[in-house]
N, C-alpha and C positions, 0 to 999 in steps of 0.2 A: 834315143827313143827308150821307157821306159819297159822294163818287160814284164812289168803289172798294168796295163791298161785300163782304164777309169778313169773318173773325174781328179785333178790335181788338187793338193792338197790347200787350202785357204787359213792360217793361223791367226791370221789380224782380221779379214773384216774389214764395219764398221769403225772399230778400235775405240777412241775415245768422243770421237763427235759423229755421232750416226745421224744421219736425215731425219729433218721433220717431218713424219708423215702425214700431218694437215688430216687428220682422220674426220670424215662427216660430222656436222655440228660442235666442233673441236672435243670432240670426245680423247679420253685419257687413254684410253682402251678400248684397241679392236677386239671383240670376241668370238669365234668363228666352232660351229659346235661340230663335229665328221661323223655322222651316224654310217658305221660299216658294213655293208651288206653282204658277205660273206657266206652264208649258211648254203648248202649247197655244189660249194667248187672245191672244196676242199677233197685233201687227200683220201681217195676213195675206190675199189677197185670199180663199181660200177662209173664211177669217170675215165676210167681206162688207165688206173696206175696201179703200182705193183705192190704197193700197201696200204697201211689204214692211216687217219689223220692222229697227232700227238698235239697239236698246237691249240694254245689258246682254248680250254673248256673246261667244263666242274669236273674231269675225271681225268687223274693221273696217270698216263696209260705208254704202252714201249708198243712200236709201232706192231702190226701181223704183216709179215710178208707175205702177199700173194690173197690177204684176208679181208674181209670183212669186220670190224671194231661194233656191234651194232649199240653199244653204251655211249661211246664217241661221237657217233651218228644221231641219235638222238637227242644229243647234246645242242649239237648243230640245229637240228631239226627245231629244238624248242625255240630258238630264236626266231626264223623264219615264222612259224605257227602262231606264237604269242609275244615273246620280248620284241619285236619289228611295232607289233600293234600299240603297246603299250608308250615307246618312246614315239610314237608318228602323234599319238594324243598329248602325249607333253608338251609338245611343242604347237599341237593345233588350237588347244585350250587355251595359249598367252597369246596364239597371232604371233609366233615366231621364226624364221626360217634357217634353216639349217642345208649341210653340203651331203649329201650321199654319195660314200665312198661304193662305187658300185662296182662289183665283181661280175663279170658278162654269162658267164657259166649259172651262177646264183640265181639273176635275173631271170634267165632264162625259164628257172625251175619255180614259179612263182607268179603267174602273169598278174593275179592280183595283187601283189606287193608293189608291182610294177604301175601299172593303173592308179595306187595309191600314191608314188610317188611321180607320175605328173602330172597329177591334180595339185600333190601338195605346194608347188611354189618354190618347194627346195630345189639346190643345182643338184646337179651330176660332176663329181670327180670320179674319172674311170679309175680302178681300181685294179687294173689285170682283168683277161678272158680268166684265168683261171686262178685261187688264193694258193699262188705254191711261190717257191724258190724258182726266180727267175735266173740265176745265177746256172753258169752253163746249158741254158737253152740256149737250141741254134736261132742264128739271126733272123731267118725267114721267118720258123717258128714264131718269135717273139713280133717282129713286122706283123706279120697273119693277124696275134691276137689283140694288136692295138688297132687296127682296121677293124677288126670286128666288134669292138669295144664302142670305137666311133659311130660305127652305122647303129647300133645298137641305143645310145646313147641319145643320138641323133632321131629317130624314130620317135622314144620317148617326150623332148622337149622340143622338138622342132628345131635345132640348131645344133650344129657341131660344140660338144663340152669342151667346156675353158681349160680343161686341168685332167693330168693326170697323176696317178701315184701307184705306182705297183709295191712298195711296201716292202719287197725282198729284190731291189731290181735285179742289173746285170751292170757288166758295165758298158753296155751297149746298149742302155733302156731308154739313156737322157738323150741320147745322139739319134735315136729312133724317133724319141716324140718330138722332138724338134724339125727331124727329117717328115714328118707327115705336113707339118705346115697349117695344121689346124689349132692348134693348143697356143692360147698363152702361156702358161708355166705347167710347170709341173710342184710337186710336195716329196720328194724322194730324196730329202735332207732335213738335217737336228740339229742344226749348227748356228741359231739363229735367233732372235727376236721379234727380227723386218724381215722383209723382202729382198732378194736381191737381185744382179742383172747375173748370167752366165754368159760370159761370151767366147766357150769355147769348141763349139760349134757350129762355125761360121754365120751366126747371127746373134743378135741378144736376143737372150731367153730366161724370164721370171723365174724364179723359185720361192718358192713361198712353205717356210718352214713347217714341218708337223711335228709332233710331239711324241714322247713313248713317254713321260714321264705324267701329264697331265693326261690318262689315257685309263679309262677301265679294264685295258688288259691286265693290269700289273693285279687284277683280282683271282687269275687264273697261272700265273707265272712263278706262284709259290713264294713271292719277290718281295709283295706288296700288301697291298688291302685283303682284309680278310671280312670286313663287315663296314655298312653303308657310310658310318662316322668316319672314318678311316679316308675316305675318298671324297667326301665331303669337303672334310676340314683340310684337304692338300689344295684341293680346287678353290675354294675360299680363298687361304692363306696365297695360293697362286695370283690370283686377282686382285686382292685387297694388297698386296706389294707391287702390281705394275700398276695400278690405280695411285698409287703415291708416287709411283716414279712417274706416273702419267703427265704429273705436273710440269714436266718439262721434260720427259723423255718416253714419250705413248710408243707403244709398242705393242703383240698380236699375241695371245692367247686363245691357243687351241686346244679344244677336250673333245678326245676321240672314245668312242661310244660303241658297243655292239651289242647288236641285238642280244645274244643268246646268256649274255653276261650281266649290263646293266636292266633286261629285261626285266630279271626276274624279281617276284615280289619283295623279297627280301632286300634288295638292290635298289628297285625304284625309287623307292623315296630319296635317294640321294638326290636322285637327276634332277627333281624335282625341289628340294631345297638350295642348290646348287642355281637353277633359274629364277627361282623367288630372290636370293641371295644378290644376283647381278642385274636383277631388274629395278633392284630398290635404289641404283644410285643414280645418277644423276652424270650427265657426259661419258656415256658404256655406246659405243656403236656395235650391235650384235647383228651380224652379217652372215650372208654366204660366201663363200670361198671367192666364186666369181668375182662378184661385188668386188671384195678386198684387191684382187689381180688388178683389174681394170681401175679401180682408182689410184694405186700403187703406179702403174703404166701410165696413167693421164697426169699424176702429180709427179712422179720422177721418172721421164721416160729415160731410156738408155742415152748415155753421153756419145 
Protein backbone atom coordinates (compact mmCIF):
# COMPACT_ATOMS: atom_id res chain seq x y z
CA UNK A 1 0.00 0.00 0.00
CA UNK A 2 1.17 3.23 -1.07
CA UNK A 3 1.69 6.02 1.54
CA UNK A 4 0.61 8.65 -1.00
CA UNK A 5 -2.94 7.83 -1.71
CA UNK A 6 -4.37 8.95 -5.07
CA UNK A 7 -5.06 8.06 -8.29
CA UNK A 8 -2.06 5.64 -9.71
CA UNK A 9 0.14 6.72 -12.05
CA UNK A 10 -0.78 5.89 -16.03
CA UNK A 11 2.62 6.57 -18.64
CA UNK A 12 1.27 4.88 -21.72
CA UNK A 13 -2.26 5.37 -22.28
CA UNK A 14 -3.55 5.11 -25.50
CA UNK A 15 0.24 4.73 -26.73
CA UNK A 16 0.43 4.51 -30.27
CA UNK A 17 -3.16 3.23 -31.54
CA UNK A 18 -5.86 5.09 -29.59
CA UNK A 19 -9.70 4.39 -30.45
CA UNK A 20 -11.62 5.77 -33.12
CA UNK A 21 -13.86 8.00 -31.65
CA UNK A 22 -16.64 7.94 -34.51
CA UNK A 23 -17.32 11.58 -33.38
CA UNK A 24 -21.10 12.77 -34.81
CA UNK A 25 -21.20 13.41 -38.57
CA UNK A 26 -17.43 12.04 -38.87
CA UNK A 27 -16.14 15.17 -37.71
CA UNK A 28 -12.27 15.67 -37.14
CA UNK A 29 -12.78 17.33 -33.92
CA UNK A 30 -14.61 17.30 -31.00
CA UNK A 31 -14.87 20.93 -29.44
CA UNK A 32 -16.11 21.35 -26.05
CA UNK A 33 -16.16 25.16 -24.75
CA UNK A 34 -16.16 25.13 -19.99
CA UNK A 35 -17.43 28.60 -19.30
CA UNK A 36 -16.47 28.74 -15.21
CA UNK A 37 -18.66 30.15 -13.00
CA UNK A 38 -16.74 30.90 -10.23
CA UNK A 39 -17.15 34.43 -8.96
CA UNK A 40 -18.47 34.32 -5.56
CA UNK A 41 -17.01 31.08 -3.61
CA UNK A 42 -13.87 32.15 -3.68
CA UNK A 43 -11.57 32.71 -0.87
CA UNK A 44 -13.26 35.14 1.25
CA UNK A 45 -13.73 35.84 4.83
CA UNK A 46 -17.37 36.55 4.37
CA UNK A 47 -17.43 32.84 3.14
CA UNK A 48 -16.17 31.85 6.45
CA UNK A 49 -12.27 31.63 5.69
CA UNK A 50 -9.48 32.83 7.25
CA UNK A 51 -8.14 34.96 4.28
CA UNK A 52 -8.55 36.73 1.00
CA UNK A 53 -8.54 35.13 -2.55
CA UNK A 54 -4.87 35.27 -4.60
CA UNK A 55 -5.97 33.19 -7.53
CA UNK A 56 -6.76 33.78 -10.98
CA UNK A 57 -7.62 37.79 -11.35
CA UNK A 58 -6.38 41.30 -12.92
CA UNK A 59 -4.67 41.99 -9.43
CA UNK A 60 -1.39 40.66 -8.27
CA UNK A 61 -2.08 40.32 -4.61
CA UNK A 62 -0.45 38.09 -1.21
CA UNK A 63 -3.25 36.86 0.58
CA UNK A 64 -4.77 39.09 4.18
CA UNK A 65 -5.16 36.97 6.80
CA UNK A 66 -8.12 37.26 8.73
CA UNK A 67 -9.13 40.23 5.87
CA UNK A 68 -11.00 41.27 3.49
CA UNK A 69 -8.92 42.00 -0.42
CA UNK A 70 -11.80 44.38 -1.55
CA UNK A 71 -9.65 44.96 -5.14
CA UNK A 72 -9.72 41.04 -5.50
CA UNK A 73 -13.33 40.97 -4.72
CA UNK A 74 -14.34 43.13 -7.22
CA UNK A 75 -12.38 41.49 -9.60
CA UNK A 76 -14.55 38.51 -9.06
CA UNK A 77 -17.48 40.57 -8.83
CA UNK A 78 -16.96 41.94 -12.45
CA UNK A 79 -17.43 38.64 -13.84
CA UNK A 80 -20.43 37.53 -12.29
CA UNK A 81 -22.04 41.30 -13.07
CA UNK A 82 -20.90 41.65 -16.72
CA UNK A 83 -18.08 39.08 -18.20
CA UNK A 84 -21.01 36.02 -17.33
CA UNK A 85 -23.27 38.33 -19.73
CA UNK A 86 -21.13 38.91 -22.36
CA UNK A 87 -19.80 35.18 -22.97
CA UNK A 88 -23.65 33.73 -22.37
CA UNK A 89 -24.25 36.26 -25.77
CA UNK A 90 -21.43 34.69 -27.60
CA UNK A 91 -22.58 31.80 -27.65
CA UNK A 92 -26.46 32.66 -27.86
CA UNK A 93 -25.83 34.85 -31.19
CA UNK A 94 -24.26 31.45 -33.12
CA UNK A 95 -26.97 28.93 -31.52
CA UNK A 96 -24.09 27.30 -29.69
CA UNK A 97 -23.99 25.31 -26.67
CA UNK A 98 -21.47 25.14 -24.32
CA UNK A 99 -20.70 23.27 -20.45
CA UNK A 100 -20.97 25.29 -17.25
CA UNK A 101 -18.46 24.59 -14.91
CA UNK A 102 -20.55 25.56 -11.93
CA UNK A 103 -19.40 26.28 -8.49
CA UNK A 104 -22.49 25.64 -5.91
CA UNK A 105 -21.39 28.60 -3.53
CA UNK A 106 -21.36 31.08 -6.72
CA UNK A 107 -24.61 30.03 -7.94
CA UNK A 108 -26.06 30.45 -5.04
CA UNK A 109 -25.11 34.21 -5.05
CA UNK A 110 -26.54 34.94 -8.47
CA UNK A 111 -30.20 33.58 -8.92
CA UNK A 112 -30.26 35.38 -12.18
CA UNK A 113 -27.18 34.04 -13.63
CA UNK A 114 -28.77 30.98 -12.64
CA UNK A 115 -32.10 31.39 -14.50
CA UNK A 116 -30.02 32.29 -17.35
CA UNK A 117 -28.22 29.30 -17.41
CA UNK A 118 -31.20 26.87 -17.62
CA UNK A 119 -32.76 28.46 -20.08
CA UNK A 120 -29.52 28.44 -22.04
CA UNK A 121 -29.39 24.71 -23.19
CA UNK A 122 -25.78 24.53 -21.83
CA UNK A 123 -24.90 21.28 -19.37
CA UNK A 124 -23.85 21.74 -15.88
CA UNK A 125 -20.35 20.19 -14.88
CA UNK A 126 -20.26 20.62 -11.12
CA UNK A 127 -17.41 22.45 -10.22
CA UNK A 128 -16.95 22.14 -6.19
CA UNK A 129 -19.78 23.68 -3.48
CA UNK A 130 -16.82 25.91 -3.01
CA UNK A 131 -13.56 27.33 -5.72
CA UNK A 132 -10.86 26.36 -3.08
CA UNK A 133 -8.18 23.54 -2.57
CA UNK A 134 -9.85 20.42 -1.94
CA UNK A 135 -6.74 18.81 -1.04
CA UNK A 136 -6.88 18.04 2.86
CA UNK A 137 -10.57 18.59 3.22
CA UNK A 138 -12.28 16.00 5.46
CA UNK A 139 -14.14 13.39 3.79
CA UNK A 140 -17.57 14.15 4.99
CA UNK A 141 -16.87 17.64 4.31
CA UNK A 142 -16.03 16.95 0.75
CA UNK A 143 -19.16 14.11 0.48
CA UNK A 144 -21.48 17.25 1.95
CA UNK A 145 -20.31 19.39 -0.88
CA UNK A 146 -20.73 17.14 -3.86
CA UNK A 147 -24.48 16.36 -2.65
CA UNK A 148 -25.13 19.67 -2.48
CA UNK A 149 -23.72 20.44 -5.83
CA UNK A 150 -26.03 17.52 -7.05
CA UNK A 151 -29.24 18.68 -5.78
CA UNK A 152 -28.30 22.11 -6.81
CA UNK A 153 -27.54 21.21 -10.26
CA UNK A 154 -30.39 18.99 -10.22
CA UNK A 155 -32.98 21.78 -9.57
CA UNK A 156 -31.51 23.80 -12.34
CA UNK A 157 -31.84 21.17 -15.32
CA UNK A 158 -34.22 18.71 -14.08
CA UNK A 159 -31.82 15.82 -14.01
CA UNK A 160 -28.82 14.72 -12.11
CA UNK A 161 -25.37 16.45 -13.93
CA UNK A 162 -23.20 14.08 -16.02
CA UNK A 163 -19.91 15.44 -14.77
CA UNK A 164 -17.91 16.61 -12.30
CA UNK A 165 -14.64 18.57 -11.82
CA UNK A 166 -13.47 20.19 -8.66
CA UNK A 167 -10.29 21.59 -10.28
CA UNK A 168 -7.94 21.49 -7.17
CA UNK A 169 -9.40 17.98 -6.00
CA UNK A 170 -8.25 15.66 -3.23
CA UNK A 171 -7.35 12.35 -3.54
CA UNK A 172 -10.33 11.24 -2.35
CA UNK A 173 -12.67 13.38 -4.88
CA UNK A 174 -12.56 10.75 -7.78
CA UNK A 175 -13.58 7.86 -5.26
CA UNK A 176 -16.33 10.15 -3.87
CA UNK A 177 -18.00 11.01 -7.38
CA UNK A 178 -18.05 7.70 -8.32
CA UNK A 179 -19.25 6.62 -4.84
CA UNK A 180 -22.49 9.04 -5.38
CA UNK A 181 -23.65 6.81 -8.35
CA UNK A 182 -24.90 9.79 -10.27
CA UNK A 183 -22.14 11.06 -12.47
CA UNK A 184 -20.77 9.72 -15.62
CA UNK A 185 -17.23 10.98 -15.59
CA UNK A 186 -15.75 13.39 -14.08
CA UNK A 187 -12.71 16.02 -15.85
CA UNK A 188 -10.06 16.18 -12.84
CA UNK A 189 -7.27 15.10 -15.23
CA UNK A 190 -4.54 16.67 -18.34
CA UNK A 191 -3.19 13.58 -19.37
CA UNK A 192 -5.20 13.26 -22.38
CA UNK A 193 -6.62 13.91 -25.89
CA UNK A 194 -9.70 11.14 -25.49
CA UNK A 195 -11.61 9.88 -23.00
CA UNK A 196 -10.88 7.26 -20.96
CA UNK A 197 -12.43 4.31 -18.58
CA UNK A 198 -11.02 4.44 -14.84
CA UNK A 199 -11.47 1.27 -13.18
CA UNK A 200 -10.10 1.85 -10.15
CA UNK A 201 -12.90 2.31 -8.05
CA UNK A 202 -14.75 -0.57 -8.13
CA UNK A 203 -16.63 0.32 -11.34
CA UNK A 204 -15.63 1.88 -14.71
CA UNK A 205 -15.75 5.37 -14.58
CA UNK A 206 -15.19 8.23 -17.69
CA UNK A 207 -12.72 10.75 -17.52
CA UNK A 208 -12.77 13.03 -19.96
CA UNK A 209 -9.74 15.28 -20.12
CA UNK A 210 -9.59 19.31 -19.29
CA UNK A 211 -7.16 21.58 -20.29
CA UNK A 212 -4.84 24.42 -18.26
CA UNK A 213 -3.23 25.05 -21.31
CA UNK A 214 -6.08 25.88 -23.82
CA UNK A 215 -7.67 27.89 -21.09
CA UNK A 216 -7.91 31.95 -20.41
CA UNK A 217 -6.47 31.44 -17.08
CA UNK A 218 -3.06 31.57 -18.24
CA UNK A 219 -4.23 35.61 -18.85
CA UNK A 220 -4.10 36.15 -15.04
CA UNK A 221 -1.04 33.63 -14.05
CA UNK A 222 1.52 35.98 -15.10
CA UNK A 223 2.61 32.71 -17.35
CA UNK A 224 0.84 33.46 -20.50
CA UNK A 225 -1.39 35.82 -22.56
CA UNK A 226 -1.14 39.23 -21.95
CA UNK A 227 -3.54 40.51 -24.85
CA UNK A 228 -6.61 39.05 -26.99
CA UNK A 229 -4.05 37.99 -30.12
CA UNK A 230 -2.13 36.04 -27.86
CA UNK A 231 -4.97 33.57 -26.91
CA UNK A 232 -6.42 33.57 -30.06
CA UNK A 233 -3.58 32.50 -32.10
CA UNK A 234 -2.92 29.45 -29.33
CA UNK A 235 -6.56 28.33 -29.73
CA UNK A 236 -6.41 28.62 -33.49
CA UNK A 237 -3.03 26.97 -33.82
CA UNK A 238 -4.60 24.30 -31.14
CA UNK A 239 -7.38 23.31 -33.58
CA UNK A 240 -6.11 23.81 -36.84
CA UNK A 241 -3.41 20.90 -35.79
CA UNK A 242 -5.94 18.40 -34.33
CA UNK A 243 -8.07 19.25 -37.48
CA UNK A 244 -5.09 17.82 -39.54
CA UNK A 245 -4.53 15.02 -37.33
CA UNK A 246 -8.29 14.70 -37.45
CA UNK A 247 -7.82 13.02 -40.52
CA UNK A 248 -7.20 9.87 -39.07
CA UNK A 249 -6.77 10.48 -35.52
CA UNK A 250 -9.99 12.96 -34.08
CA UNK A 251 -9.47 13.90 -30.88
CA UNK A 252 -11.18 16.57 -28.11
CA UNK A 253 -10.36 20.14 -27.74
CA UNK A 254 -11.34 22.01 -24.68
CA UNK A 255 -11.13 25.91 -23.98
CA UNK A 256 -11.90 26.75 -20.70
CA UNK A 257 -13.23 30.36 -20.13
CA UNK A 258 -14.12 32.64 -17.28
CA UNK A 259 -16.14 35.13 -16.70
CA UNK A 260 -14.26 37.77 -14.87
CA UNK A 261 -11.10 37.28 -17.35
CA UNK A 262 -12.33 36.46 -20.98
CA UNK A 263 -15.32 39.00 -20.02
CA UNK A 264 -13.74 41.84 -20.35
CA UNK A 265 -13.79 44.19 -23.21
CA UNK A 266 -10.56 44.04 -24.10
CA UNK A 267 -10.56 40.21 -23.98
CA UNK A 268 -13.86 39.58 -25.85
CA UNK A 269 -13.08 39.80 -29.09
CA UNK A 270 -10.91 36.84 -28.76
CA UNK A 271 -13.87 34.37 -27.82
CA UNK A 272 -15.45 35.65 -30.55
CA UNK A 273 -12.87 35.31 -33.41
CA UNK A 274 -11.88 32.02 -31.71
CA UNK A 275 -15.97 30.78 -32.70
CA UNK A 276 -16.16 32.48 -36.13
CA UNK A 277 -12.52 30.67 -36.69
CA UNK A 278 -14.08 27.07 -35.82
CA UNK A 279 -17.33 27.52 -37.32
CA UNK A 280 -15.85 28.17 -40.68
CA UNK A 281 -14.80 24.42 -41.20
CA UNK A 282 -16.36 21.89 -42.25
CA UNK A 283 -16.53 18.10 -39.99
CA UNK A 284 -15.96 20.43 -36.25
CA UNK A 285 -18.65 18.67 -33.75
CA UNK A 286 -18.85 21.53 -31.02
CA UNK A 287 -20.65 19.92 -28.08
CA UNK A 288 -21.34 19.88 -24.44
CA UNK A 289 -19.57 18.01 -22.23
CA UNK A 290 -22.50 15.73 -21.60
CA UNK A 291 -22.93 15.00 -25.25
CA UNK A 292 -19.18 14.13 -25.62
CA UNK A 293 -19.51 11.47 -22.21
CA UNK A 294 -22.48 9.70 -23.45
CA UNK A 295 -21.34 9.18 -27.01
CA UNK A 296 -17.78 8.21 -25.81
CA UNK A 297 -19.91 5.39 -23.27
CA UNK A 298 -22.21 4.35 -26.22
CA UNK A 299 -19.26 4.10 -28.75
CA UNK A 300 -16.65 2.67 -26.39
CA UNK A 301 -18.22 1.36 -23.39
CA UNK A 302 -15.98 -0.30 -20.74
CA UNK A 303 -14.36 -3.70 -21.79
Amino acid sequence: MSDHPGPPRDMVGYGRSPPAPKWPGGARVAVNFCINYEEGAEMCVLNGDDRSEVRIGDVKVEAREGERDLNMEQVYEYGSRVGFWRIMRAFEDRGLAATINLVGLAGEQNPEAMAAIAESGHDIQCHGWRWIEHHGLAEEVEREHIRKCVDQATALIGEHPAGYYAGLPSPNTRRLVVEDGGFLYDSDCYNDDLPYWDRNHGRPHLVIPYSLDTNDSRFARGEGYQVADQFVTYIQDSFDQLYVEGAERPAVLTVGLHARLIGRPGRIAALHRILDHIQARDAVWICRRGDLARHWANTHPPA
